[in-house]
Every structure is written in structure tokens, then in C-alpha cells.
C-alpha positions in Angstrom: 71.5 -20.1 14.1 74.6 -20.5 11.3 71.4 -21.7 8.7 69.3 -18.6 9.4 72.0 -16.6 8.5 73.4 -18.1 5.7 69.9 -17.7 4.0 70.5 -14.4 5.0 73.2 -14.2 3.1 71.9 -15.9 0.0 68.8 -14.1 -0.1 70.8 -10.3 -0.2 73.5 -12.1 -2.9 70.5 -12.8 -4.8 68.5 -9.2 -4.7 71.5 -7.5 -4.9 72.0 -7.9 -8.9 68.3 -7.3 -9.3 68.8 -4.1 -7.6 71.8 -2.8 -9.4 70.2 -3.9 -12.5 69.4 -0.6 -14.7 65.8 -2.4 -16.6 64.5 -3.0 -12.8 64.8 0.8 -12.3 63.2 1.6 -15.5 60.3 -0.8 -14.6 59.5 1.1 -10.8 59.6 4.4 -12.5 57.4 3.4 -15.2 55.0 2.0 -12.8 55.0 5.5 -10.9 54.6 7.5 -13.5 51.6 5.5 -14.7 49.9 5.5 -11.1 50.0 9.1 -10.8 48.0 9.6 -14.5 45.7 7.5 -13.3 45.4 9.2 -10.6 45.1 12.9 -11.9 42.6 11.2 -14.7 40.2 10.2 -12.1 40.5 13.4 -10.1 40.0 16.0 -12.7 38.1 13.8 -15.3 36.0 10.7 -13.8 35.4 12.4 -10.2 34.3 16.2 -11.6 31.9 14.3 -14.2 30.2 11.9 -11.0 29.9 14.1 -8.8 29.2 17.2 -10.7 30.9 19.7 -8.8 30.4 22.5 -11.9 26.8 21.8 -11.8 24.7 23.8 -10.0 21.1 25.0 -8.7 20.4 28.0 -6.7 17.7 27.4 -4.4 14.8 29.2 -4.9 12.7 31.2 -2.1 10.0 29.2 -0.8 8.6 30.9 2.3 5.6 32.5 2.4 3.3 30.3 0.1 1.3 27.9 0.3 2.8 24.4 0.6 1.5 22.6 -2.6 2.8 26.1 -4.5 6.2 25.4 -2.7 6.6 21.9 -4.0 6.1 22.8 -7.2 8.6 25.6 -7.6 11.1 23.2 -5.8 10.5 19.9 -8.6 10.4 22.9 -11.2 14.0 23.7 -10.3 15.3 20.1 -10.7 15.2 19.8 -6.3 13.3 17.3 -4.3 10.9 18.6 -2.2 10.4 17.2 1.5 7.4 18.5 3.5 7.9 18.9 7.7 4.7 19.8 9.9 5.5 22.7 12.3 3.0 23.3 15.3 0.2 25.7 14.2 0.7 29.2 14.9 -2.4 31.4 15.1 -0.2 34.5 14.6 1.0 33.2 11.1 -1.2 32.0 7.6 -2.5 28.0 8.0 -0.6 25.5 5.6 1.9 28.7 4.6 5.8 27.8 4.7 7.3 29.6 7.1 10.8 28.1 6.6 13.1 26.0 4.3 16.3 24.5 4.3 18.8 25.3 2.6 18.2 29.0 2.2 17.0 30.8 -0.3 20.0 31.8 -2.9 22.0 28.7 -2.1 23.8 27.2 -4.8 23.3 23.2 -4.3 23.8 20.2 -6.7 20.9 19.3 -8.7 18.2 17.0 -7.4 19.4 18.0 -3.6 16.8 17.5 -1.2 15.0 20.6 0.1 13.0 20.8 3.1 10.0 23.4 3.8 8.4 23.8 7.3 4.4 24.3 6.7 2.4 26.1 9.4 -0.3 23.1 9.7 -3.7 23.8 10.3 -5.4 22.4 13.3 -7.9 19.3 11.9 -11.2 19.1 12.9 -10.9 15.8 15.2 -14.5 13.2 15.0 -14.9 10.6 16.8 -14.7 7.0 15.1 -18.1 5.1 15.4 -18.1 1.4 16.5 -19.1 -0.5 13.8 -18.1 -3.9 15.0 -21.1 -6.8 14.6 -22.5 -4.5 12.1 -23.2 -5.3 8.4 -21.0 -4.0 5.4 -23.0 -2.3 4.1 -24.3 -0.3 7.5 -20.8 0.1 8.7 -19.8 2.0 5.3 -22.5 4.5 5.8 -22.3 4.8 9.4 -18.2 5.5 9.0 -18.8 8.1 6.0 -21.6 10.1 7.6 -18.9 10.4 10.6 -16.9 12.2 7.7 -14.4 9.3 8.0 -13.0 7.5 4.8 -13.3 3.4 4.0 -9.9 1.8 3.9 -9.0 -1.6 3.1 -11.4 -4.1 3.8 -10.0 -7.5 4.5 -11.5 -11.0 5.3 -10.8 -11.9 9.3 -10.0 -15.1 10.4 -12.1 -14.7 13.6 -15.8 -16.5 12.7 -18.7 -15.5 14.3 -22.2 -16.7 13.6 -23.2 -13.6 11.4 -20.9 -14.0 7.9 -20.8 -10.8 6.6 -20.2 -9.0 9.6 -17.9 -6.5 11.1 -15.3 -8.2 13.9 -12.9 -5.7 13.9 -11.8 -2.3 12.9 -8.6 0.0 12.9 -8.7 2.6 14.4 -11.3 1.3 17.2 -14.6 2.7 18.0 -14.9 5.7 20.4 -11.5 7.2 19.8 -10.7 10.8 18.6 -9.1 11.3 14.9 -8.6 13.8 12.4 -11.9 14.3 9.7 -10.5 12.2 6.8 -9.1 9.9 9.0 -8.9 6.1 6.7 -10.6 3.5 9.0 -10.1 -0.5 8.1 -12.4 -3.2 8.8 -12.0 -6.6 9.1 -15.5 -9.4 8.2 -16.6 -12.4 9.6 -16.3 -15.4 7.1 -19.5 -17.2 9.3 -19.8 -20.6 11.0 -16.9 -22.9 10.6 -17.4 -26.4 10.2 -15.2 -28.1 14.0 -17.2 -28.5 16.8 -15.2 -26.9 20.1 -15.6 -27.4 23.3 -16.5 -23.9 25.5 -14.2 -22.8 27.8 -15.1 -21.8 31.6 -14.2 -17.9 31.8 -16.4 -17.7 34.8 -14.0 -15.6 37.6 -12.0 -13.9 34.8 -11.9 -10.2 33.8 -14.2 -9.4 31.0 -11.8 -8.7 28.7 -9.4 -11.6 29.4 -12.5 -14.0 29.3 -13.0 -12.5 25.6 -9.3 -13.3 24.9 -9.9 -17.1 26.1 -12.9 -17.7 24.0 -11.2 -16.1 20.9 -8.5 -18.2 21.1 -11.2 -21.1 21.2 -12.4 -20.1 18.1 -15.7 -18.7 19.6 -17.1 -15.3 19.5 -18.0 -13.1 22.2 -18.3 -9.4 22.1 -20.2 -8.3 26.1 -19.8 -6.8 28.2 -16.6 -4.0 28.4 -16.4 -3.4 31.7 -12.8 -4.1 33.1 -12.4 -4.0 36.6 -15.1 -6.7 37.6 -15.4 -10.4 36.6 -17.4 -12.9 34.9 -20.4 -14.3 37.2 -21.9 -16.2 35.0 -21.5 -17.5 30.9 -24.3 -19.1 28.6 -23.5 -21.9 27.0 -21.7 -22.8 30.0 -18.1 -24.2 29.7 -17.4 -27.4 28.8 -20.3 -27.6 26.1 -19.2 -28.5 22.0 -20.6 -25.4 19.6 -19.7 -25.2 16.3 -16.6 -23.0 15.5 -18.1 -19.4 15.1 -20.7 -19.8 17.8 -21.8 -17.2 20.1 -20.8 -17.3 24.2 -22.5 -14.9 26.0 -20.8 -13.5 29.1 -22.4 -11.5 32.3 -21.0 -9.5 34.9 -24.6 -9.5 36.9 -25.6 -12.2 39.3 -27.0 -15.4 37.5 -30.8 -15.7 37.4 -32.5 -17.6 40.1 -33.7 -20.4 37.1 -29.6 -20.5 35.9 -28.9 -23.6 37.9 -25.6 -25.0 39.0 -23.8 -27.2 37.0 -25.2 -31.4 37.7 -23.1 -33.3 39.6 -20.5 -35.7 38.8 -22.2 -39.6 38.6 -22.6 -41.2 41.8 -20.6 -45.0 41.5 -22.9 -47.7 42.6 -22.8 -49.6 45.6 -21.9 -53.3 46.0 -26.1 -53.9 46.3 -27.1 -51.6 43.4 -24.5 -54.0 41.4 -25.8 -57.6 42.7 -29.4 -56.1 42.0 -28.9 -54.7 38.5 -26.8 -58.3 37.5 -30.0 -60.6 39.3 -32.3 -57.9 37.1 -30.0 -58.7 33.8 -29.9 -62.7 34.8 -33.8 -62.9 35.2 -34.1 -61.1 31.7 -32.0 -63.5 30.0 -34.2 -66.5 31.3 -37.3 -65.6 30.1 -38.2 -68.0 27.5 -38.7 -66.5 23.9 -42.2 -65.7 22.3 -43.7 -68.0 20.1 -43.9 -66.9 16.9 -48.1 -65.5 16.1 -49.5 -67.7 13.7 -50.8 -65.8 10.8 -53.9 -64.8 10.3 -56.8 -67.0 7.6 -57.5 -65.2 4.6 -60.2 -63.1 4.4 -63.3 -64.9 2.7 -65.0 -64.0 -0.5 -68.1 -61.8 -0.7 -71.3 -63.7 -1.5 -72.4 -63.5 -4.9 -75.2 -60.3 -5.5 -78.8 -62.1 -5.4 -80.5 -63.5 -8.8 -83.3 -61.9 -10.5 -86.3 -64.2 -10.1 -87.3 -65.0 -13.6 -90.4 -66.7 -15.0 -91.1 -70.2 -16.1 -90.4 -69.6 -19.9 -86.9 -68.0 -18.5 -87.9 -63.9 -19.0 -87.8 -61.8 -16.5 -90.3 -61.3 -14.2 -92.9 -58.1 -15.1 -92.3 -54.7 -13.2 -94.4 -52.1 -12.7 -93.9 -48.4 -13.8 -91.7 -47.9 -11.3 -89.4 -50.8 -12.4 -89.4 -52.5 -9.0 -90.2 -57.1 -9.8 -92.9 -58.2 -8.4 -92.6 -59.3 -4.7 -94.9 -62.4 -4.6 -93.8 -66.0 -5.1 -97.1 -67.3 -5.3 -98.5 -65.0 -8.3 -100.2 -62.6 -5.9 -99.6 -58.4 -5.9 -99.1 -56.8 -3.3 
């Protein structure tokens, strides 16, 4: 206790001569004086020039045209113009403005966003074709003569056995969009080159069966029912297919030729055993075959026959014909 307060003691006999020094005084009021000009500088001087208080832009009066007119009188006026959809009123012009914000007249710094409130039209609404398993190059038409537009079209990852194809599309077949709606699609890059083995989907909903043979890397696209289940599948699960192949899935009662599956090998009995080993044994104790002796060569041809010839060595006289004389003894024929 008598340590802490003795530095108590030395501390205040050591401020005390810096405090009733005259330059220390000097020193704070200098430092005062120079934090308050810095602080009227950046209030009247730095502050007015960033945030422009002097500047500014009256807002002009929007409503009551049309909404590409509006955006231009808005970017004319140094503003940024923000476009809100209101629910179409029949009582009031399609794609007019019926409202903005801020209000006309207002005074506003420049480039201060302005929003206008457009009386939308209602859009005529088309149904999207399906134009999955389709080729390019029918799905384009078949999309555009729905009065839809071609979006991006990307490679899938999903193979099927048709390259080329259509597997998927955004937004999907059958639902309701605006004319001019953008529709993506998505094509097969064909066969890949791993065999997999086929999953059995038989007892599962359609669609989760479809979702199990997808994730196999297979490609399956009936039936869309929902509530029922798979009877029956073709190839039949546990088959290998090349990565891409087609599985066919039915909701209908299998065909009387669709057979069950075979059954599992029988194991042999103790007697099937002993009688295939005695078969095995009585094979390996047949003597070997001799080797066949080869066969003689084939002999030469005779030689063709000799003219006969006379005694003084010509040949023998033939008639008009040119055939020899037949006789050996000198007699014609």
C-alpha cells in the first residue's frame, strides 16, 4: 500500500511542471486550433464538392407515355431510369406509365434513380412443345413455329443412343408461357464407351425408376404416368449395355412370351460329382492316336501315244481328212 502511493506521488511531482509549463499550453491550443480548420475545410470544401449538395436536377414528368419514351426523357436528364410492372388495368393505356417516383418537379442529385410504374399488357401465353428425343434441327422449328425463341444450346452430359438429340429442355414441354418466351435445350453427346450393368426398377414409380437408370448412366424416357409402378423393364436388370443405352420401362402387364428370370444354378450332388470325375478319369486314359501316315505321291501321267512312222522314219500317209492310217499290216480300211 505505502509503494502504490508513493508512485502516486512521483507521478503528480512529475506532470506537475509539465502542466505549469507555458510551451505545453501553447502546443494544446495549437493543436485545437488546427483540428477545427480541418474540420470547417472538410465541411464546407471537401464534403459540398462529394456530395454535391448545389447540384441539382428537377425531375421531369413522366406519366402518361409510353414506357420506352419515359426512359429516355429520364437518361436525357442525367437520371437512371428503373422500370416496375403494375398489374394491367383495362380502364387505363397498355405499356403507359401511370406513376413515378420521385414526383414530377422534384429537385434530386444528378444520376438519382427514378422509378416508373408501366401499365403491362397482358402477353399472349403458348404452350411450350416437347421437343425432347428430337433432332436439332426439328426441335428449332418445332419451338419457333410455337412463336417461342431458341436460347442457349448446351452439350448434356446425359448419353443416350441417338447423338444429336434433344434430352432436356428449360422450360419443359406442356407448360404455359408468355409468346417470346427464350427456351434452352440441352443434346445428347451419343453412346459412351463403359459398359454398365442395368438396374432392376421393376416395383418403382415411373418416374423414380427413370431417376435410377439416369444415375446409371442409361437412358429411358416412357412412360409418364406417376401414380402406378413398373411391371416389367426390357433389358431386364442386371444385364451390361453400353453407357447411353436405351431401357425400356412398362407399366402394362408383361407379355405371355416375357419369361421370368432363369434360376440360380443348381449345386451338384455327391453322385453327379463321383460320375463327372469317373467321366474325366476314363478320358484321360484313352491312349493317344497314332499319328496318319502320309499319303504316296501322286504318280506321273503316261506319256501321250507316238505317231506310228514308216520304215524310212516319215510319217505315216493321211488321208484328206488328216486322220494316219489305221492298219498295221498295210491294209485300208
Amino acid at each position: 500500500m505505502a509503494s502504490f502511493s508513493s508512485r502516486v506521488r512521483d507521478g503528480i511531482q512529475w506532470i506537475r511542471p509539465v502542466l505549469t509549463h507555458r510551451s505545453f499550453w501553447l502546443a494544446m491550443l495549437t493543436g485545437v486550433a488546427a483540428l477545427g480548420m480541418f474540420v470547417l475545410l472538410l465541411n464546407f470544401a471537401v464534403m459540398p464538392l462529394w456530395t454535391r449538395h448545389d447540384a441539382a436536377v428537377t425531375v421531369p414528368e413522366v406519366r402518361r407515355l409510353p414506357a420506352a419514351e419515359a426512359a429516355q426523357t429520364l437518361e436525357r436528364a442525367g437520371l437512371r431510369a428503373e422500370m416496375r410492372e403494375q398489374p394491367y388495368n383495362p380502364n387505363l393505356d397498355a405499356d403507359m406509365v401511370v406513376d413515378q417516383t420521385p414526383l414530377p418537379n422534384t429537385a434530386v442529385k444528378p444520376g438519382r434513380r427514378i422509378y416508373y410504374y408501366v401499365n403491362v399488357a397482358p402477353r399472349e401465353m403458348v404452350r411450350v412443345p416437347d421437343v425432347v428425343s428430337l433432332s436439332e434441327g426439328r426441335a428449332k422449328p418445332t419451338l419457333t413455329d410455337a412463336g417461342l425463341l431458341i436460347g442457349d444450346v448446351r452439350m448434356d452430359t446425359l448419353r443416350t443412343p441417338y447423338e444429336g438429340t434433344v434430352t432436356r429442355q428449360t422450360p419443359q414441354g406442356g407448360h404455359a408461357v408468355p409468346r417470346g418466351t427464350q427456351v434452352t435445350l440441352w443434346l445428347s453427346p451419343g453412346f459412351g464407351r463403359n459398359q454398365v450393368r442395368v438396374p432392376d426398377v421393376t416395383g418403382l414409380p415411373p418416374a423414380q425408376a427413370r431417376q435410377v437408370l439416369r444415375e446409371a448412366g442409361l437412358w429411358v424416357e416412357s412412360p409418364e404416368a406417376q401414380r402406378d409402378t413398373v411391371r416389367w423393364q426390357e433389358p431386364r436388370g442386371g444385364n451390361r449395355l453400353r453407357e447411353g443405352s436405351e431401357v425400356r420401362i412398362h407399366i402394362t402387364e408383361p407379355p405371355e412370351n416375357w419369361n421370368a428370370p432363369p434360376p440360380p444354378p443348381r449345386e451338384p450332388t455327391p453322385d453327379e460329382e463321383s460320375a463327372d470325375e469317373g467321366e474325366e478319369n476314363a478320358e484321360d486314359e484313352q491312349p493317344e492316336a497314332a499319328p496318319a501316315e502320309p499319303l504316296p505321291a501322286p504318280a506321273d501321267p503316261p506319256p501321250p501315244p507316238r505317231e506310228p512312222q514308216e520304215d524310212n522314219g516319215e510319217p505315216a500317209p493321211t488321208d484328206d481328212d488328216g486322220d494316219a492310217d489305221e492298219s498295221s499290216d498295210g491294209l485300208f480300211l
